[in-house]
Residue frames as a rotation matrix with the C-alpha (Angstrom) as fourth column:
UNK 1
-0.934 -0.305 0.188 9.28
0.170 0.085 0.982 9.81
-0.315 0.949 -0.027 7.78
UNK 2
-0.233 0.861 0.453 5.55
0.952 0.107 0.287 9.51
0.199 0.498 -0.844 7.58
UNK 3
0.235 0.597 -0.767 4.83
0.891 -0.447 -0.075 12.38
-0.388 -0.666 -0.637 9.60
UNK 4
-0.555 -0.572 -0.604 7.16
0.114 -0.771 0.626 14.39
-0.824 0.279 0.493 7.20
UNK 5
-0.999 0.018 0.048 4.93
0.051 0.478 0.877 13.70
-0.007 0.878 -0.478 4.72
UNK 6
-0.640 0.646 0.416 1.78
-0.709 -0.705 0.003 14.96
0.295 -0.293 0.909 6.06
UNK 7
-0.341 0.501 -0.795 0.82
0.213 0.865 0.454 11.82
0.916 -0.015 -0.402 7.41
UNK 8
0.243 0.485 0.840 -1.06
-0.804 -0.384 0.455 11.81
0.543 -0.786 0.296 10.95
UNK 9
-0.389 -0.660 -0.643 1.00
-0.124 0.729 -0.674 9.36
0.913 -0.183 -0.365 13.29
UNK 10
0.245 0.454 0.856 -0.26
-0.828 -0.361 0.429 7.56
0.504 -0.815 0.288 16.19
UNK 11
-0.554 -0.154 -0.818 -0.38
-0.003 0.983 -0.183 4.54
0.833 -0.098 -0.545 18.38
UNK 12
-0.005 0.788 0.615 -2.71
-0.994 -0.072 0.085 2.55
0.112 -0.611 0.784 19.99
UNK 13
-0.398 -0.846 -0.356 -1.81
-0.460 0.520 -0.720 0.22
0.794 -0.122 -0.596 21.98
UNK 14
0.769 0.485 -0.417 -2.73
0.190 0.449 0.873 -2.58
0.610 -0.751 0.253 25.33
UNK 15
-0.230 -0.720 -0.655 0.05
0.805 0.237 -0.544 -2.12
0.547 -0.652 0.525 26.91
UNK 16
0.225 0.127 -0.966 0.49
0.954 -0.232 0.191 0.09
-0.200 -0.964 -0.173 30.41
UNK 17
0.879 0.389 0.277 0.58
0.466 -0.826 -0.317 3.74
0.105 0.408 -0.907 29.63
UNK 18
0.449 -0.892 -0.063 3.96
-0.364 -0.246 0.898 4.26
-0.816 -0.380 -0.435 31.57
UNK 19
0.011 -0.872 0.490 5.32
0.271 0.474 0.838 2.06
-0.962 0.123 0.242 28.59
UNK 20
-0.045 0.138 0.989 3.74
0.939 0.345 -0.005 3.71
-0.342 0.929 -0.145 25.86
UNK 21
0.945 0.197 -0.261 3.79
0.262 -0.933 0.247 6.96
-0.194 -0.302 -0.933 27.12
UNK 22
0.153 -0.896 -0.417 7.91
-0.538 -0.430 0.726 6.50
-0.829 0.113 -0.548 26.55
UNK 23
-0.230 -0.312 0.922 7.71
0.818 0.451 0.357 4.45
-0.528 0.836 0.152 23.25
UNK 24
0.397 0.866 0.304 5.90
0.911 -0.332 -0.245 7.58
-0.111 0.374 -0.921 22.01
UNK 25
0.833 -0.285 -0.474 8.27
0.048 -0.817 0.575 10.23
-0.551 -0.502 -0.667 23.36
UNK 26
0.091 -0.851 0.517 11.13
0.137 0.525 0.840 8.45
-0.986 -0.006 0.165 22.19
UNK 27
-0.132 0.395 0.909 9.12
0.990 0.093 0.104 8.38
-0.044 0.914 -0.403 18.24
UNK 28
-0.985 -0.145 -0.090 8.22
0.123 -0.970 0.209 11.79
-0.118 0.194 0.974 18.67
UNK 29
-0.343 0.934 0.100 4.21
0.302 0.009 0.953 10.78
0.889 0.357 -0.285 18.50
UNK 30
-0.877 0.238 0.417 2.11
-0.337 -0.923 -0.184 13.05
0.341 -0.302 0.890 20.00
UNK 31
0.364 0.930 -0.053 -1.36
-0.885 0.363 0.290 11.08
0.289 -0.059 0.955 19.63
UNK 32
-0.917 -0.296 -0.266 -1.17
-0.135 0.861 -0.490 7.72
0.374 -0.414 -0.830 21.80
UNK 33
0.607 0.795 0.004 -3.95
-0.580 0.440 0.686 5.65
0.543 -0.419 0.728 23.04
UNK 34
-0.697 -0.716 0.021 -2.92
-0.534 0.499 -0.683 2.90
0.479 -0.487 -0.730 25.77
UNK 35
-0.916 0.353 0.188 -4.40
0.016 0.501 -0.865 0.01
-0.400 -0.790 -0.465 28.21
UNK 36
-0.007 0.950 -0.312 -7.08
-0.963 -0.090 -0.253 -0.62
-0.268 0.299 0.916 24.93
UNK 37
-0.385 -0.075 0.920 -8.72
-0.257 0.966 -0.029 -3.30
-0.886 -0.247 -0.392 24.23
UNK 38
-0.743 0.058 0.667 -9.18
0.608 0.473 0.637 -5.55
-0.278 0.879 -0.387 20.86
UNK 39
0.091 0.940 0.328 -13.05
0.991 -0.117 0.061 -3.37
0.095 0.319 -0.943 20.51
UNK 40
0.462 -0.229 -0.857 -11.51
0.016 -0.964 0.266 0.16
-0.887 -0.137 -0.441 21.27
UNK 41
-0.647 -0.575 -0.500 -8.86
-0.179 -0.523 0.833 0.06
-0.741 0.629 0.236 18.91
UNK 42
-0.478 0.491 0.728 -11.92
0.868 0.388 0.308 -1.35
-0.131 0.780 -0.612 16.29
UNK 43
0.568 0.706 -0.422 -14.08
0.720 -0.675 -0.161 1.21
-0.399 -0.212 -0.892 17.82
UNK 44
0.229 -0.563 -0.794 -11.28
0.102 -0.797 0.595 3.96
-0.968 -0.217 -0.126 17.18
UNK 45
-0.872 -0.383 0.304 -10.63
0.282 0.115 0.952 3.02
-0.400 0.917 0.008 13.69
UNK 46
-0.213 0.871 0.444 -14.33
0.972 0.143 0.185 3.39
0.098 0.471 -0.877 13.05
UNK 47
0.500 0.034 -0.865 -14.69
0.272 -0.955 0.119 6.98
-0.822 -0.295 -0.487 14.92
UNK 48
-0.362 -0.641 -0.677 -11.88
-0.142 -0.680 0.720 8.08
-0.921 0.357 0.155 12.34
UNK 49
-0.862 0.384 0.332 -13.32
0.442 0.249 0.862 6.54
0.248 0.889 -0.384 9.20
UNK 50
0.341 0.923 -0.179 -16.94
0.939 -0.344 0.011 8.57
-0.051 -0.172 -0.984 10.46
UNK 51
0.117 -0.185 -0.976 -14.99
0.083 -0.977 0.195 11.85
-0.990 -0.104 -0.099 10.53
UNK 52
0.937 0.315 0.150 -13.89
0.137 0.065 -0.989 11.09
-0.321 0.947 0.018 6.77
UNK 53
0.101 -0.980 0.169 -10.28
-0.741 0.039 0.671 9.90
-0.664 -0.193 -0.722 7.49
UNK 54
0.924 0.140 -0.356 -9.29
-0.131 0.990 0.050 7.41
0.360 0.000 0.933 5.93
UNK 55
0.848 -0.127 0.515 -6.96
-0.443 0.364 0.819 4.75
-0.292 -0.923 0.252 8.19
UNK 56
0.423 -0.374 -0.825 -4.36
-0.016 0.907 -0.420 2.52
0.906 0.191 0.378 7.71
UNK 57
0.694 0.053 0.718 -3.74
-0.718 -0.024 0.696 0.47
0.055 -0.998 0.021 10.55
UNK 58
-0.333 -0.929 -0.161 -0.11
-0.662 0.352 -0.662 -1.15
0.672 -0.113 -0.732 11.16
UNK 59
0.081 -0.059 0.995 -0.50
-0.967 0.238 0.093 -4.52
-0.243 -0.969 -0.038 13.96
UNK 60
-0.506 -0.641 -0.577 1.14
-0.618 0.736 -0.276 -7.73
0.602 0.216 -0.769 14.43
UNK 61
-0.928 -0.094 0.361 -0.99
-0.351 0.547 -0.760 -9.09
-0.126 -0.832 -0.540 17.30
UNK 62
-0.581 0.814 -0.013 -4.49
0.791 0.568 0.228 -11.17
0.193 0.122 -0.974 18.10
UNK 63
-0.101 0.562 -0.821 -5.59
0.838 -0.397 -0.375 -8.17
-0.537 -0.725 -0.431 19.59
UNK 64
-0.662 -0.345 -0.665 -4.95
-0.151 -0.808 0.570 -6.28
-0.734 0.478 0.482 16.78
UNK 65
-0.680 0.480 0.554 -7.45
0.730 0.508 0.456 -8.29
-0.063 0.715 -0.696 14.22
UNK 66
-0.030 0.959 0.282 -10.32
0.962 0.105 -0.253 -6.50
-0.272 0.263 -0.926 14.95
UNK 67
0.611 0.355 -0.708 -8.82
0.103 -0.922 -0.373 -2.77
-0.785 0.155 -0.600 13.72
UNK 68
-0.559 -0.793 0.243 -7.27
-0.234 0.432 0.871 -4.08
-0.795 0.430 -0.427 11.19
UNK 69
-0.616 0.580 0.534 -10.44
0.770 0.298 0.564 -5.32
0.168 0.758 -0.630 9.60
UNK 70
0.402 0.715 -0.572 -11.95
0.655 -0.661 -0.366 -1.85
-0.640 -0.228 -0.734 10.85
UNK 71
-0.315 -0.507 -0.802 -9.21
-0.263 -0.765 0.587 0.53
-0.912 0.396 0.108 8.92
UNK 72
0.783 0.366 -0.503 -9.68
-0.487 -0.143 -0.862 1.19
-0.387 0.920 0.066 5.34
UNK 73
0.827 -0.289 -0.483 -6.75
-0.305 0.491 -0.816 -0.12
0.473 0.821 0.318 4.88
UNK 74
0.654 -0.013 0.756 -4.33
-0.754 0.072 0.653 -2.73
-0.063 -0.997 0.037 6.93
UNK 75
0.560 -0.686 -0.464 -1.02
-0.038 0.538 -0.842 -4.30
0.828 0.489 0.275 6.97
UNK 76
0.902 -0.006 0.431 0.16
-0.356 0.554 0.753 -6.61
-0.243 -0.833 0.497 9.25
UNK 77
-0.225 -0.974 0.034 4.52
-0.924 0.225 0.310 -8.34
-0.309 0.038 -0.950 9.32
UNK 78
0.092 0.043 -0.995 4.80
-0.121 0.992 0.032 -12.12
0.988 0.118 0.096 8.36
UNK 79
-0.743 -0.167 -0.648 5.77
0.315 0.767 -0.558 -12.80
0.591 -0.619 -0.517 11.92
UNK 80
-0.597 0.614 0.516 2.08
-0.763 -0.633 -0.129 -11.22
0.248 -0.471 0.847 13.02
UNK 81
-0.753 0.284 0.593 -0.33
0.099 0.940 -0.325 -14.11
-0.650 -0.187 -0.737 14.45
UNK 82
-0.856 0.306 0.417 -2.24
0.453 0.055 0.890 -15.64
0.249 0.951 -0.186 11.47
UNK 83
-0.003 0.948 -0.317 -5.09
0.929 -0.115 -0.352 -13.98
-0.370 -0.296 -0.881 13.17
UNK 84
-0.210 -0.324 -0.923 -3.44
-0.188 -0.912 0.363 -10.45
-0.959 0.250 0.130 12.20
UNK 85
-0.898 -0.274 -0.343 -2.69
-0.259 -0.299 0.918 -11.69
-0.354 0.914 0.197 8.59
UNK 86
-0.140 0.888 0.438 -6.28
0.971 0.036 0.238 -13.11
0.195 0.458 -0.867 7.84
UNK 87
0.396 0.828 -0.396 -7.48
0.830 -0.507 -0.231 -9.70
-0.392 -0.238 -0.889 8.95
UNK 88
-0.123 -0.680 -0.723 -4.45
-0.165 -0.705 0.690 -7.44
-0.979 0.204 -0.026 6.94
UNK 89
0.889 0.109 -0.445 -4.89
-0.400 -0.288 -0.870 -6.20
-0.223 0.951 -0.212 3.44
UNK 90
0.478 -0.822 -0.310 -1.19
-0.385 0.120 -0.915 -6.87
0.789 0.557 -0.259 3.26
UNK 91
0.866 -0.501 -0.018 1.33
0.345 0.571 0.745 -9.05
-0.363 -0.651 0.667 4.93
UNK 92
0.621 -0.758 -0.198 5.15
-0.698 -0.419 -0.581 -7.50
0.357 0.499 -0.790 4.60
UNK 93
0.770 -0.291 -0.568 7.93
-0.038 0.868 -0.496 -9.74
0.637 0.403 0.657 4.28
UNK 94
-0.246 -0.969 -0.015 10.65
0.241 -0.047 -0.969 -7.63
0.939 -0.242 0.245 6.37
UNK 95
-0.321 -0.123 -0.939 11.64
0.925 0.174 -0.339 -7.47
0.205 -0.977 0.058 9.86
UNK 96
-0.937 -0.342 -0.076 11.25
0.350 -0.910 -0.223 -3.21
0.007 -0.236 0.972 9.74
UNK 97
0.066 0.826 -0.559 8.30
0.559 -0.495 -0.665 -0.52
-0.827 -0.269 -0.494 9.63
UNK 98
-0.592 -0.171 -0.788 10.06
-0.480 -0.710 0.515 0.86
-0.647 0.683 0.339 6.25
UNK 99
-0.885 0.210 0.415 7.64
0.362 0.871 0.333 -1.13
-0.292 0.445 -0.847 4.43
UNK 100
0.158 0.960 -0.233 4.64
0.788 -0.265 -0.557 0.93
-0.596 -0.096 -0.797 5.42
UNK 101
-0.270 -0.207 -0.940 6.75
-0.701 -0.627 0.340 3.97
-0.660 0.751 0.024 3.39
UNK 102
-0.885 -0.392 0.252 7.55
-0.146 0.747 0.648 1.46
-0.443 0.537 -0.718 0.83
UNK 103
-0.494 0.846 0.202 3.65
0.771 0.533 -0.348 0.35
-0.402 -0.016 -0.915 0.56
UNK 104
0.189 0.575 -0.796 2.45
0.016 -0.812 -0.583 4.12
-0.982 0.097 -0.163 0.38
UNK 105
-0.289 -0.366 -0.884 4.85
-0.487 -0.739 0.465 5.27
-0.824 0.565 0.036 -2.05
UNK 106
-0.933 -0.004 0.360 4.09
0.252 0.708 0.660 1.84
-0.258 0.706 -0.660 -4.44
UNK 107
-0.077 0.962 -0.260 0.39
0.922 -0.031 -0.386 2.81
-0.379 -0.270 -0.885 -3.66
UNK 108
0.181 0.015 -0.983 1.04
0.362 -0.931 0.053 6.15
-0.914 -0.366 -0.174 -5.18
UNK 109
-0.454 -0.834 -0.312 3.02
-0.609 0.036 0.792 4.99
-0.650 0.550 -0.524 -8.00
UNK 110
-0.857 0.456 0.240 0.68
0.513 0.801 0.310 2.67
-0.051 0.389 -0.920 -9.34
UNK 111
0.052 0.994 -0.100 -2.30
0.728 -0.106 -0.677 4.82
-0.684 -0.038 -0.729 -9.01
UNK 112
-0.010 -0.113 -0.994 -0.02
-0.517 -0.850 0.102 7.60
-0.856 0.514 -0.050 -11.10
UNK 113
-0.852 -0.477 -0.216 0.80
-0.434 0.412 0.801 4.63
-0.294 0.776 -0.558 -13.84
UNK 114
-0.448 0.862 0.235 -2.86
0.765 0.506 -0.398 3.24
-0.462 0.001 -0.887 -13.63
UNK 115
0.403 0.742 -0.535 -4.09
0.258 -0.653 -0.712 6.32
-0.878 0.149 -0.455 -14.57
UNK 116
-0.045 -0.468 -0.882 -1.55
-0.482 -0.763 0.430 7.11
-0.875 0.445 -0.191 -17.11
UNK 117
-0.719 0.267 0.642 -2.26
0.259 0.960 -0.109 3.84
-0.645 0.088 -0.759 -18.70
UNK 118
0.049 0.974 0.220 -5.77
0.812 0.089 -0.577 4.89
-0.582 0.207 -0.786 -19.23
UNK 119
0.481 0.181 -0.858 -4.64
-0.198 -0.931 -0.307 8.09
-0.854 0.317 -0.412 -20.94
UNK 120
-0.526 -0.841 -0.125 -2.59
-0.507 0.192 0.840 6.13
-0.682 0.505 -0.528 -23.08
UNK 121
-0.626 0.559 0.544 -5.30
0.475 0.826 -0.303 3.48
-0.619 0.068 -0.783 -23.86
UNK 122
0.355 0.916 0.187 -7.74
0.532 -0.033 -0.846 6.21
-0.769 0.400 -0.499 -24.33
UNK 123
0.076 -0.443 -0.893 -5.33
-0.461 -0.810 0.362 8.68
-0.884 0.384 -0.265 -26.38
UNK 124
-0.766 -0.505 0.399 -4.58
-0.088 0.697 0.712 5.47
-0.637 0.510 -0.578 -28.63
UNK 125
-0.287 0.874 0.392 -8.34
0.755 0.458 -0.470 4.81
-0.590 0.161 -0.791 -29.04
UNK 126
0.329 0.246 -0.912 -9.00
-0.234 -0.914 -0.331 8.77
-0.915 0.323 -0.243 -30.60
UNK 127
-0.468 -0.766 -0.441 -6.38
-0.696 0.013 0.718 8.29
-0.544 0.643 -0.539 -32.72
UNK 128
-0.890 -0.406 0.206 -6.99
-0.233 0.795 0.560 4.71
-0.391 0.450 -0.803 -33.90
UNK 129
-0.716 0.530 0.455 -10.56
0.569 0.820 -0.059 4.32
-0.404 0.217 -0.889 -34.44
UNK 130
0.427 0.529 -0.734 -11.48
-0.429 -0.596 -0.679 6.85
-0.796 0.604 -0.028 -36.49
UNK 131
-0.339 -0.605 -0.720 -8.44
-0.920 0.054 0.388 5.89
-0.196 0.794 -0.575 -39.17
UNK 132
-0.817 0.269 0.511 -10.36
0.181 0.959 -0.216 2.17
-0.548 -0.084 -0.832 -38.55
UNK 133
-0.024 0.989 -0.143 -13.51
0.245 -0.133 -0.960 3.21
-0.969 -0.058 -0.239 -39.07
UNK 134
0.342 0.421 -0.840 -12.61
-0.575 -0.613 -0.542 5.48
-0.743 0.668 0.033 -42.41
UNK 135
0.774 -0.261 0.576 -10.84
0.391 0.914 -0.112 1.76
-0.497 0.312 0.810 -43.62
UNK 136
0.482 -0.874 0.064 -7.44
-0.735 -0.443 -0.513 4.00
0.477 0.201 -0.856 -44.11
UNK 137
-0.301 -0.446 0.843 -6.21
-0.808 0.589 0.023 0.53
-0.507 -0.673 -0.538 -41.46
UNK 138
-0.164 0.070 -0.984 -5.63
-0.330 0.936 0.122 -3.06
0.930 0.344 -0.130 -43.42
UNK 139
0.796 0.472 0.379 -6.28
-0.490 0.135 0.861 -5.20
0.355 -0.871 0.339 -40.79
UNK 140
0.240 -0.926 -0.291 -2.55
0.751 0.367 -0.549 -6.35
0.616 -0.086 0.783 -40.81
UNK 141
-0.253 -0.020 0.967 -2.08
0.242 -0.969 0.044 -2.93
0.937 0.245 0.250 -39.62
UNK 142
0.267 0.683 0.679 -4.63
-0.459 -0.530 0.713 -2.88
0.847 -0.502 0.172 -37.00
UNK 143
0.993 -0.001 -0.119 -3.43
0.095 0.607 0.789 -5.66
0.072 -0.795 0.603 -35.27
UNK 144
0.072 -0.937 -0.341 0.00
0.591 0.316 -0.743 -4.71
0.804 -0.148 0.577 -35.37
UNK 145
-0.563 0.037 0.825 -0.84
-0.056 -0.998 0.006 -1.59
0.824 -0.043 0.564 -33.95
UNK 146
0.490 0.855 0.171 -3.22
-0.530 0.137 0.837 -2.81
0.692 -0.501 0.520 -31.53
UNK 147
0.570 -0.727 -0.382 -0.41
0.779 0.627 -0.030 -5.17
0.261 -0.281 0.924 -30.29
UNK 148
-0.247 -0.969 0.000 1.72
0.624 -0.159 -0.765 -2.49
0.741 -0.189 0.645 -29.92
UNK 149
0.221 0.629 0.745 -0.94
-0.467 -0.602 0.648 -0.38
0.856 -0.491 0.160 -27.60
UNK 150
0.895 0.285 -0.342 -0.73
0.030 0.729 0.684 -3.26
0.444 -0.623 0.644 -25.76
UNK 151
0.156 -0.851 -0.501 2.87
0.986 0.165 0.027 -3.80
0.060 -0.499 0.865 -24.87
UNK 152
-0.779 -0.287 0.557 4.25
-0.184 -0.744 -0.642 0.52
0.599 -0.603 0.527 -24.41
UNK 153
0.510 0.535 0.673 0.44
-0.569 -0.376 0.731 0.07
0.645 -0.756 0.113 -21.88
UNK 154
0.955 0.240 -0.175 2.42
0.058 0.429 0.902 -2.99
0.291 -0.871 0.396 -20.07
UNK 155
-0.198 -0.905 -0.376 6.19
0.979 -0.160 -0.129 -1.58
0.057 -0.393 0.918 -19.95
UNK 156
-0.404 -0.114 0.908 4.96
-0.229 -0.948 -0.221 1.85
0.886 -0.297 0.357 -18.76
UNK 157
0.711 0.514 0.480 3.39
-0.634 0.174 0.753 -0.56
0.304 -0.840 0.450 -15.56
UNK 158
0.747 -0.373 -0.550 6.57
0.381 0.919 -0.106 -2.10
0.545 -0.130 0.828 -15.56
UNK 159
-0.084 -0.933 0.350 8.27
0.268 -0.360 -0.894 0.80
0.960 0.018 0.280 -14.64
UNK 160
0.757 0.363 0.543 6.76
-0.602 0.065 0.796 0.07
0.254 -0.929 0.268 -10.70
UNK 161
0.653 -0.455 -0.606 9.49
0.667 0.724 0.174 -2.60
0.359 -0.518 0.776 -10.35
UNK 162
0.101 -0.935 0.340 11.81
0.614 -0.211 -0.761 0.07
0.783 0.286 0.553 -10.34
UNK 163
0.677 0.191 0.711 10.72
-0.553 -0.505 0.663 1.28
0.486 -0.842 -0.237 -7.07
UNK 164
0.031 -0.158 -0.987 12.87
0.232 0.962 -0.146 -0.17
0.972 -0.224 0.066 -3.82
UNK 165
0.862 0.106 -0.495 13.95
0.504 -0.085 0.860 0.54
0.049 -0.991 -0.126 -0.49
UNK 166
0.398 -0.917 0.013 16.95
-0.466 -0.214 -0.858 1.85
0.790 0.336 -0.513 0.82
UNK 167
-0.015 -0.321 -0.947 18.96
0.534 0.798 -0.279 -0.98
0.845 -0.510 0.159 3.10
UNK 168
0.893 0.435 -0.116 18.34
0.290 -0.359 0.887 -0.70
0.344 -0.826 -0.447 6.71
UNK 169
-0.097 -0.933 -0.347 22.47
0.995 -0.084 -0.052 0.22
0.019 -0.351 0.936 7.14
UNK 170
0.458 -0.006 -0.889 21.28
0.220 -0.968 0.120 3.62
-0.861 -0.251 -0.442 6.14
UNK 171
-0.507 -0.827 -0.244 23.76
0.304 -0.436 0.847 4.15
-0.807 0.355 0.472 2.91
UNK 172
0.032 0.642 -0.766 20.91
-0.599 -0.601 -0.529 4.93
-0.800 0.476 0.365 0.87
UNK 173
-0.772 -0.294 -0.564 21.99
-0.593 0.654 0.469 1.75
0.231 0.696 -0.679 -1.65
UNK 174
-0.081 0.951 -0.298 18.59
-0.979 -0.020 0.201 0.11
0.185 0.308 0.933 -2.93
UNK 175
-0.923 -0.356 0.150 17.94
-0.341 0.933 0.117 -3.18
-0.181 0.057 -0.982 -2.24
UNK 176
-0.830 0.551 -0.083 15.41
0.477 0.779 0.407 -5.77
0.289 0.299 -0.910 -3.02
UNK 177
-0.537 0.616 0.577 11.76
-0.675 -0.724 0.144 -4.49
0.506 -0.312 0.804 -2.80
UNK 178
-0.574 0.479 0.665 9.72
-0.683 0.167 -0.711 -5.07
-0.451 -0.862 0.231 0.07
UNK 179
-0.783 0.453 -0.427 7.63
-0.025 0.662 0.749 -8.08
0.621 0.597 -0.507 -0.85
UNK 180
-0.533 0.846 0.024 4.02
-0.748 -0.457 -0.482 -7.79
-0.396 -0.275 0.876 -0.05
UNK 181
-0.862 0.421 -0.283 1.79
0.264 0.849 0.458 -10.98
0.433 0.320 -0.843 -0.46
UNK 182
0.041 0.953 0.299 -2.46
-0.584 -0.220 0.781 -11.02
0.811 -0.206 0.548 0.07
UNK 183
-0.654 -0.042 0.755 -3.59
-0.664 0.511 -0.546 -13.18
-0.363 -0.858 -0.362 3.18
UNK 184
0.910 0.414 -0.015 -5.55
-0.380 0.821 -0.426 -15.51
-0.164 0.394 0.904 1.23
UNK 185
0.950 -0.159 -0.270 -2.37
-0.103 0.655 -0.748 -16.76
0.296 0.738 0.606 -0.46
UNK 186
0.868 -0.441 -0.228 -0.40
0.468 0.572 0.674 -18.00
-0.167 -0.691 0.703 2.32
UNK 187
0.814 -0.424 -0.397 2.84
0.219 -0.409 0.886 -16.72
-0.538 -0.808 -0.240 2.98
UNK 188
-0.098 -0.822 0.561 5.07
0.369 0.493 0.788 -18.29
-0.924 0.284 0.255 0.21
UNK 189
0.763 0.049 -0.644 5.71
-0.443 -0.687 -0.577 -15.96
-0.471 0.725 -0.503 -3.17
């Protein structure tokens, strides 16, 4: 899925090459690393962020912490050891990997509505503060108006809930979005 998407797919990984050499085949991933340790896979995360990549680094283990806090950006399961989630931008709630879609696409979606936001905000401002300024606005007026800037800027950022998943059966029938919680603020949402 990612990789349709022009994403660059890898793994890196302690385990015995023989076993990652077929988890890889199996995935279809080309790039693999194997038989690294906790300061390689940091070390690797850093090498790619020096080329002018930027990372995001999926891991659930202790051994995972330190490229986790090396990637630009890093998300770790709930059942990852709390060493993982102190060191993950994001902790996901479900059992799957469709989260990490999930995460982009929200991450996409929010940077398109953040931005539109500001064109709204600033379109509003053109508009409104001249007609302020030439005192053509009672101040009943302004503040209705100012109020209403306010609420179309926070139900056009509502329209992010409306992202979801589609259920791991496959039928393509949305369910609940992925829930996504900082590692400061413990587990419970």
């Amino acid at each position: 899925m990612l990789k349709g998407e022009g994403f660059s797919v890898g793994i890196l990984s302690g385990d015995r090459a023989g076993v990652v050499a077929a988890l890889a085949q199996r995935l279809g991933i080309a790039n693999w690393k194997a038989e690294l340790a906790p300061r390689d896979k940091a070390e690797f995360c850093a090498a790619v962020e020096a080329e002018g990549h930027k990372l995001l680094m999926v891991g659930d283990g202790i051994n995972d912490a330190p490229a986790l806090a090396a990637a630009h950006v890093s998300i770790a399961p709930a059942t990852a050891a709390d060493v993982g989630r102190q060191a993950a931008d994001f902790v996901f709630m479900r059992q799957n990997l469709d989260s990490v879609a999930f995460a982009i696409e929200a991450s996409r979606r929010a940077g398109r509505l953040i931005r539109e936001n500001f064109a709204l905000a600033i379109g509003y401002n053109v508009i409104a503060v001249p007609i302020a300024i030439l005192g053509y606005a009672t101040p009943l007026i302004a503040a209705v108006a100012m109020s209403t800037s306010s609420i179309i800027v926070v139900v056009n950022a509502l329209r992010l809930n409306r992202l979801s998943l589609k259920d791991d059966a496959g039928s393509g029938q949305p369910v609940a979005p992925a829930r996504f919680v900082a590692p400061d603020a413990g587990l419970a949402s």
